[in-house]
C-alpha positions as a Markdown table, in Angstrom:
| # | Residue | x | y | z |
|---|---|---|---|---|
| 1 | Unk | 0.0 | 0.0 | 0.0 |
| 2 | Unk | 1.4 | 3.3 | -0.8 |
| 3 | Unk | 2.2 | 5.6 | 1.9 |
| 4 | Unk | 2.1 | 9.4 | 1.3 |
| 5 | Unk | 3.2 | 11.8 | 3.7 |
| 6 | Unk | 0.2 | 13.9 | 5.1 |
| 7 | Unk | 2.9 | 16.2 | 6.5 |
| 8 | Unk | 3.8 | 18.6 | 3.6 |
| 9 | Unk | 0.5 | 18.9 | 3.8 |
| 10 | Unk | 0.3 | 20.1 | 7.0 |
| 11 | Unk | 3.2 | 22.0 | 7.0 |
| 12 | Unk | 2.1 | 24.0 | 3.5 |
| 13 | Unk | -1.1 | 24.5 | 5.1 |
| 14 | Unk | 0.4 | 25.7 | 8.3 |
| 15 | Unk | 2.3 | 28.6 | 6.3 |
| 16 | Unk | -1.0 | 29.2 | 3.8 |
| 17 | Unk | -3.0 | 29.7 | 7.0 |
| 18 | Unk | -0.6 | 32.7 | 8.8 |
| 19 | Unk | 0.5 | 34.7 | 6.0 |
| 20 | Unk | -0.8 | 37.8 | 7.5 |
| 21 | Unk | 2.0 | 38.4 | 9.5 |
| 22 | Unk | -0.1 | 40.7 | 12.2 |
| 23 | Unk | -2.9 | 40.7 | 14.5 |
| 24 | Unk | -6.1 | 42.9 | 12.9 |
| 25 | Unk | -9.6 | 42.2 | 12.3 |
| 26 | Unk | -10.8 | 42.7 | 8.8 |
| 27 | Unk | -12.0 | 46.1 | 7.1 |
| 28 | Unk | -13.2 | 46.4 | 3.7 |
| 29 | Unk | -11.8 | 49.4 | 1.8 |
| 30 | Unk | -13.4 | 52.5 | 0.7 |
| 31 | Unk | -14.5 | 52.2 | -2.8 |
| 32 | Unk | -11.4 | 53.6 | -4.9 |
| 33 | Unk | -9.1 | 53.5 | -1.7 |
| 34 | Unk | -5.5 | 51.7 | -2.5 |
| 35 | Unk | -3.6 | 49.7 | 0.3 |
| 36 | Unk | 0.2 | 48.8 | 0.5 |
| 37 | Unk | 1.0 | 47.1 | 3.4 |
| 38 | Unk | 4.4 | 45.8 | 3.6 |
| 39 | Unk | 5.8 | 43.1 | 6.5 |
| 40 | Unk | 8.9 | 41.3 | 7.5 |
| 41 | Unk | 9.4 | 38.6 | 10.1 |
| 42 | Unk | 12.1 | 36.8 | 12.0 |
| 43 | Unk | 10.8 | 33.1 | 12.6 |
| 44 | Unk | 12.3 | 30.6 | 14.3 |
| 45 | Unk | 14.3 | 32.9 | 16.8 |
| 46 | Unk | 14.1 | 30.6 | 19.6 |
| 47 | Unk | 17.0 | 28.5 | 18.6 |
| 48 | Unk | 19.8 | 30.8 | 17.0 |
| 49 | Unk | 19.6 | 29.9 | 13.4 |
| 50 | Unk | 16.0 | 32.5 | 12.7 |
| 51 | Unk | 14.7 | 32.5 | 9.1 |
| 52 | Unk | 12.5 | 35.4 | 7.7 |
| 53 | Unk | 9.3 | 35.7 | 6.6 |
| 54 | Unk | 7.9 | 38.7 | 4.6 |
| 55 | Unk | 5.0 | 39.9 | 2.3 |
| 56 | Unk | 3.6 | 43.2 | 0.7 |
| 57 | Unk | 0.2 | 43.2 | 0.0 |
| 58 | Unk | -2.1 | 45.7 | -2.3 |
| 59 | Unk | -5.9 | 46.2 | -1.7 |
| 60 | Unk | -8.6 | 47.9 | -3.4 |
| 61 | Unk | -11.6 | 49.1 | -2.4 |
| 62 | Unk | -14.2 | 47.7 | -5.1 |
| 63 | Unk | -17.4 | 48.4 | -3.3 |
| 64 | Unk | -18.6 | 49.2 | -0.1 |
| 65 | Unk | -19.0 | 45.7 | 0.1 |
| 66 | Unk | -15.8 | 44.5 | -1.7 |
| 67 | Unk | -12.0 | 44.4 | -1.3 |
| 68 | Unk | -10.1 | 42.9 | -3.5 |
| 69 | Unk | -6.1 | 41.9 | -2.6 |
| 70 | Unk | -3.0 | 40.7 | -4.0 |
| 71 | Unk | -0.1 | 39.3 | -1.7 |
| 72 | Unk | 3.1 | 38.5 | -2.3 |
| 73 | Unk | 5.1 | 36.4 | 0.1 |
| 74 | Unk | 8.6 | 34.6 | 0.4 |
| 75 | Unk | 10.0 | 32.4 | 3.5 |
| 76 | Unk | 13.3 | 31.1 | 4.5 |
| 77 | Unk | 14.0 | 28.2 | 7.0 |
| 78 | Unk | 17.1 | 29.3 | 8.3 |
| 79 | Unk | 18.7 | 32.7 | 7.5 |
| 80 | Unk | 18.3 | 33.5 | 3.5 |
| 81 | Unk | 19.3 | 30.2 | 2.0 |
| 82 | Unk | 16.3 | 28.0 | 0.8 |
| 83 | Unk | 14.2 | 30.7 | -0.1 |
| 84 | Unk | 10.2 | 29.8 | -0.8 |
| 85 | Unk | 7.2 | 32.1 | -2.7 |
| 86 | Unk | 4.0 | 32.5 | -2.8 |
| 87 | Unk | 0.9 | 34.7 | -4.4 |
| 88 | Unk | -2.2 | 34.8 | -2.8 |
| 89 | Unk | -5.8 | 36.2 | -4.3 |
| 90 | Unk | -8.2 | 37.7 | -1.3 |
| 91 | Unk | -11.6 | 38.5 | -1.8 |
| 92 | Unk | -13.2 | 40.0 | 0.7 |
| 93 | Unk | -17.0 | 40.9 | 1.7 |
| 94 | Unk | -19.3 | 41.9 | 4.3 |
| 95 | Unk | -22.6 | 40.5 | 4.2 |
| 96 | Unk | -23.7 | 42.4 | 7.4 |
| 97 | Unk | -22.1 | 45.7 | 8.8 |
| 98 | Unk | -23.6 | 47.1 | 11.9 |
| 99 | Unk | -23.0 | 49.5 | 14.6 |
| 100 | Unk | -21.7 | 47.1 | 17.2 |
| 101 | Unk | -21.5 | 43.3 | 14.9 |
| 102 | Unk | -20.5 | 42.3 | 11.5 |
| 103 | Unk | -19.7 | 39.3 | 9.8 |
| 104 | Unk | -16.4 | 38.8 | 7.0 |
| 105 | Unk | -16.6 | 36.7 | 4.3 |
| 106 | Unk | -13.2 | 36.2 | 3.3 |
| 107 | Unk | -11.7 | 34.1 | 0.2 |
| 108 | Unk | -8.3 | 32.1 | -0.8 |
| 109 | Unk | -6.6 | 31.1 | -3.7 |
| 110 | Unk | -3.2 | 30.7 | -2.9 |
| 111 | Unk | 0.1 | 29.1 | -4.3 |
| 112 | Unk | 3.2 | 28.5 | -2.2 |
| 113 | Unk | 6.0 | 26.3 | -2.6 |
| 114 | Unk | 4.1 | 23.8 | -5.3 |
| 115 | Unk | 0.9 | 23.7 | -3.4 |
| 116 | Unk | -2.4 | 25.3 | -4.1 |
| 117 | Unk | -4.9 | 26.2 | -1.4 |
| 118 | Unk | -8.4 | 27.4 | -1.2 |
| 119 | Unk | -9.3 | 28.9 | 2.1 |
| 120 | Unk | -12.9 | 30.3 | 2.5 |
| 121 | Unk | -13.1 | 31.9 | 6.1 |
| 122 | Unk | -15.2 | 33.9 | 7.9 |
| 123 | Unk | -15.1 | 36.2 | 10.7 |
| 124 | Unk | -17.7 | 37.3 | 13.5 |
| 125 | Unk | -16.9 | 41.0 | 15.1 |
| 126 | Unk | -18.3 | 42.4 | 18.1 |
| 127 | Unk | -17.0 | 45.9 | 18.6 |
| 128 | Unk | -18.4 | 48.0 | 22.1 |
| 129 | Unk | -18.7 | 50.9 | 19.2 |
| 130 | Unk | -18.2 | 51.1 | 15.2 |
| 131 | Unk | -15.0 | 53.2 | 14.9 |
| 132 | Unk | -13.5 | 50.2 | 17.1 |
| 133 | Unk | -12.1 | 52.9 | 19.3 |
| 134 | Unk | -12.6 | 51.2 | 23.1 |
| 135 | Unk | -13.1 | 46.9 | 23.0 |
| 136 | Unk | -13.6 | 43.9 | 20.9 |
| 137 | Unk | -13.9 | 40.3 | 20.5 |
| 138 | Unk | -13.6 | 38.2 | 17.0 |
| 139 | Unk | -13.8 | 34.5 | 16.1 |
| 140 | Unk | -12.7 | 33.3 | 13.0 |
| 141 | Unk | -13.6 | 30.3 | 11.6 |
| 142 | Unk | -11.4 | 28.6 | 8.2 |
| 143 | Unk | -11.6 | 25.8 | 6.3 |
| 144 | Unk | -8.5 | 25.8 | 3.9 |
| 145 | Unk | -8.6 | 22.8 | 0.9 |
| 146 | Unk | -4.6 | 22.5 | 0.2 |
| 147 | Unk | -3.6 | 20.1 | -2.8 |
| 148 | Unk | 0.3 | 19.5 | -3.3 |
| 149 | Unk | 2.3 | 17.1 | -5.0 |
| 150 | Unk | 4.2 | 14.3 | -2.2 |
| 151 | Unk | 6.3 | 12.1 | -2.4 |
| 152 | Unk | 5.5 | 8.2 | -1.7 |
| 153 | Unk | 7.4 | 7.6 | 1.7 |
| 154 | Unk | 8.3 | 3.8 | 0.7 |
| 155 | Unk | 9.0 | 4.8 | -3.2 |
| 156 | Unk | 11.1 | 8.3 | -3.3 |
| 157 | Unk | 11.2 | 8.1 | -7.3 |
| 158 | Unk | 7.1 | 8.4 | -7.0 |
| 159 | Unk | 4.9 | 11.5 | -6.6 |
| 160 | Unk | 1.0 | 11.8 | -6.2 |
| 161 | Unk | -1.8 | 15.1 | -5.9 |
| 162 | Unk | -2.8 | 14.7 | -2.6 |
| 163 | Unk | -5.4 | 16.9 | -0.7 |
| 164 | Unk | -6.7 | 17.8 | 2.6 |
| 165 | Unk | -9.0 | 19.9 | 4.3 |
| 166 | Unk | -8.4 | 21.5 | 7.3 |
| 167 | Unk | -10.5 | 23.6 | 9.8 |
| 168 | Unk | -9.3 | 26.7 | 11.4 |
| 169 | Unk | -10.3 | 27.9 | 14.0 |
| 170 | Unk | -9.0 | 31.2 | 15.8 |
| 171 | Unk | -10.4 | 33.6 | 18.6 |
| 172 | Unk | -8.8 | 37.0 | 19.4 |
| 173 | Unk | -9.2 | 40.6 | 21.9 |
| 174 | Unk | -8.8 | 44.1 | 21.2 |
| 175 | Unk | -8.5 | 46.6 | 23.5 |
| 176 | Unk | -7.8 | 50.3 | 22.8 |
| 177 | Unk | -6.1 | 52.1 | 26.0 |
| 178 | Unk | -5.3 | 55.3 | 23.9 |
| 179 | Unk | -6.3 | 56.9 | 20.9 |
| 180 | Unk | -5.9 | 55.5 | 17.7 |
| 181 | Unk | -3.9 | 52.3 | 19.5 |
| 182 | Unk | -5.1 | 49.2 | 19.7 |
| 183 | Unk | -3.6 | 46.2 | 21.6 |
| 184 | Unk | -4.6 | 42.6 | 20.0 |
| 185 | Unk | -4.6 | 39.2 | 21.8 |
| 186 | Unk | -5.6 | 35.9 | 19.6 |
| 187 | Unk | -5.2 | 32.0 | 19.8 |
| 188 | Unk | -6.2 | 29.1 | 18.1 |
| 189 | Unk | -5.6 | 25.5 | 16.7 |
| 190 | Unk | -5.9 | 23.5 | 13.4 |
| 191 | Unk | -7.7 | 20.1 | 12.9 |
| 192 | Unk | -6.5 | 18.4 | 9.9 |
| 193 | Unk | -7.4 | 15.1 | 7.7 |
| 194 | Unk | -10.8 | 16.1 | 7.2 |
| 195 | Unk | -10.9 | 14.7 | 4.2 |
| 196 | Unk | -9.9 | 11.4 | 5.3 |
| 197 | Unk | -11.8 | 10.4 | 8.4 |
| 198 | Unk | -13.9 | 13.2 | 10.4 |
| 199 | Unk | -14.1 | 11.3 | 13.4 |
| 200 | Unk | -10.2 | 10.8 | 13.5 |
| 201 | Unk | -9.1 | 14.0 | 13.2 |
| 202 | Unk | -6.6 | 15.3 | 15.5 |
| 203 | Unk | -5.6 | 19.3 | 16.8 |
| 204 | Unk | -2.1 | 19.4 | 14.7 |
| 205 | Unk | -0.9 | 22.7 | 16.5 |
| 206 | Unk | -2.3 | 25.8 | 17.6 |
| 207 | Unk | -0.8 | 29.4 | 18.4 |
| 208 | Unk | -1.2 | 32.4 | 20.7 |
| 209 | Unk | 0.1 | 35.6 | 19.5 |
| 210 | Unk | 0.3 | 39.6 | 20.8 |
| 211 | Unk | -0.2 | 42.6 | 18.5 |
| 212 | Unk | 0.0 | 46.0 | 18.8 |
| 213 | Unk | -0.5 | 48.5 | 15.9 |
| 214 | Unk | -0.8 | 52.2 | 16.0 |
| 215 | Unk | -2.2 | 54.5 | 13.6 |
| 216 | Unk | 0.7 | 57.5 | 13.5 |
| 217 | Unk | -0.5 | 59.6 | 10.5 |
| 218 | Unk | -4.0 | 60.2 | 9.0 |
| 219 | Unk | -3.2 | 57.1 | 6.2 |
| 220 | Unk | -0.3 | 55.4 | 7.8 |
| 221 | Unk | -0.9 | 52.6 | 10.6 |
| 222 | Unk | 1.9 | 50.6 | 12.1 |
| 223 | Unk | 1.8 | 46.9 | 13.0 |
| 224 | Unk | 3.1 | 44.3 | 15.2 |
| 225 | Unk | 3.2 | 41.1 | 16.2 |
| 226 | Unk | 4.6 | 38.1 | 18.7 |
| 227 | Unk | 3.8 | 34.7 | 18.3 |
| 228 | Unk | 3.9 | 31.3 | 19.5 |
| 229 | Unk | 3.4 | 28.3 | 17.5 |
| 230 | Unk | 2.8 | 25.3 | 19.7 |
| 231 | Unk | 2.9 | 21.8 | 17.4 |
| 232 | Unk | 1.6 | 18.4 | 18.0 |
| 233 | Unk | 3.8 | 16.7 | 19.1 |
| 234 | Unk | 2.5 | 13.6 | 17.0 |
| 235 | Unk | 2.4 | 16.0 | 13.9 |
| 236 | Unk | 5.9 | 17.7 | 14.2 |
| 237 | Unk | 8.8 | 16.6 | 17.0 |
| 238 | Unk | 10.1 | 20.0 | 17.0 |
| 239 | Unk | 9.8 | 22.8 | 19.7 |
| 240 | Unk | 7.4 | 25.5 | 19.7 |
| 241 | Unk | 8.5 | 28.1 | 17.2 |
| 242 | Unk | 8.3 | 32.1 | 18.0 |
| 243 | Unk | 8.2 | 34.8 | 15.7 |
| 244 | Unk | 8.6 | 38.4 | 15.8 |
| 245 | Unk | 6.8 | 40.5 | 13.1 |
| 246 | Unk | 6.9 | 44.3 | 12.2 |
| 247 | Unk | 5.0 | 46.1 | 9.3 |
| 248 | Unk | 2.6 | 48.8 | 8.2 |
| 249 | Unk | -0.6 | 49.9 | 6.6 |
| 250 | Unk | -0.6 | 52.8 | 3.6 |
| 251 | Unk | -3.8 | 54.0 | 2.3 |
| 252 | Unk | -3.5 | 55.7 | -0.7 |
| 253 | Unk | -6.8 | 57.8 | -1.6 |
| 254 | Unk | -7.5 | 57.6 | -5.5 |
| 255 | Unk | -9.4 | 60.9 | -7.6 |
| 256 | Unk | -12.1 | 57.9 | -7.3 |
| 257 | Unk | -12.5 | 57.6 | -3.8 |
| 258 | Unk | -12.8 | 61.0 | -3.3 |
């Protein structure tokens, strides 16, 4: 019987699923408003040898409803030798946008490292008022389908598409102690092998992470981030892995949006 490993999978999946290298909830665009928002990352800093981690991604206010966004993003594993890319596509709507609660609709398509993933996701705010300017609370909730090539474990000269679906879940904390600053706290954990056997599935790691991000100029907000990623230890023998993020948020009005 061939045996293909389900850990590519995993680990693919794993980097798909935290691309956005900083703690935020999501916010659609104003219609005609363009987004650059740059990031790098130092990963792995735990044990000496850190890789890096880095994206840019460019947004565009479609409709009041609608953002649309492009993201480029490469990853090392150890300083800037072995160096991996990806592209994602984000869509991104609002079915319902009130005063204190609105739900995100936000979609995937993603290639990385020879894998392709489709992540539908959504997200459920609860902000104590609507410019998000005192508390909050969000859950998000993902279900990423990753397909990649692997390699047969007892035959290395044969390859096969194998996919999986994983569930994402992810809850997180905002709390704004001065003006225009917000200070983020999330966690969550990833079941994988849906695909194969829904009562069998297992948590394959999960995360806890700090932001902070500031908003210093009318169109220019900073961001930040700490995390922990804690594996299964059935999954992936290695330690917990922390990374230290730092980026920001340009909004560039268009003769459109205003």
């Amino acid at each position: 019987m061939k045996k293909f490993s389900t850990l590519v999978l995993f680990a693919v999946a794993s980097l798909m699923s935290t691309q956005a290298l900083a703690l935020d909830t999501t916010e659609l665009l104003d219609p005609g408003v363009v987004e650059v928002a740059p990031m790098i990352a130092l990963t792995n800093i735990h044990d000496g040898k850190p890789g890096f981690a880095s994206e840019v991604a460019f947004g565009y206010g479609v409709a009041d409803f609608m953002t649309l966004q492009g993201i480029f993003s490469a990853a090392t594993e150890e300083g800037l030798a072995g160096a991996g890319f990806g592209f994602t596509l984000e869509t991104v709507f609002t079915p319902l946008d009130t005063e204190m609660f609105d739900i995100d609709v936000v979609v995937d398509f993603s290639y990385d490292s020879g894998a392709y993933v489709v992540a539908p996701s959504f997200e459920f705010n609860l902000d104590s008022d609507d410019d998000m300017s005192s508390w909050g609370a969000y859950l998000t909730l993902g279900l990423p389908i990753t397909s990649a090539s692997v390699v047969d474990e007892t035959d290395k000269s044969k390859t096969e598409i194998k996919s999986d679906v994983s569930l994402e879940l992810g809850i997180g904390f905002y709390v704004s102690f001065v003006a225009d600053q917000q200070l983020f706290v999330e966690g969550g954990f990833a079941l994988e092998n849906l695909a194969e056997n829904l009562g069998k599935c297992e948590i394959t790691g999960g995360y806890v992470a700090l932001g902070y991000n500031a908003t210093l100029f009318e169109n220019f907000e900073l961001t930040s981030e700490f995390r922990v990623d804690i594996p299964n230890k059935d999954y992936d023998p290695n330690d917990p892995t922390f990374t230290l993020a730092l980026g920001g948020v340009f909004d560039i009005p268009t003769r459109q949006s205003m």
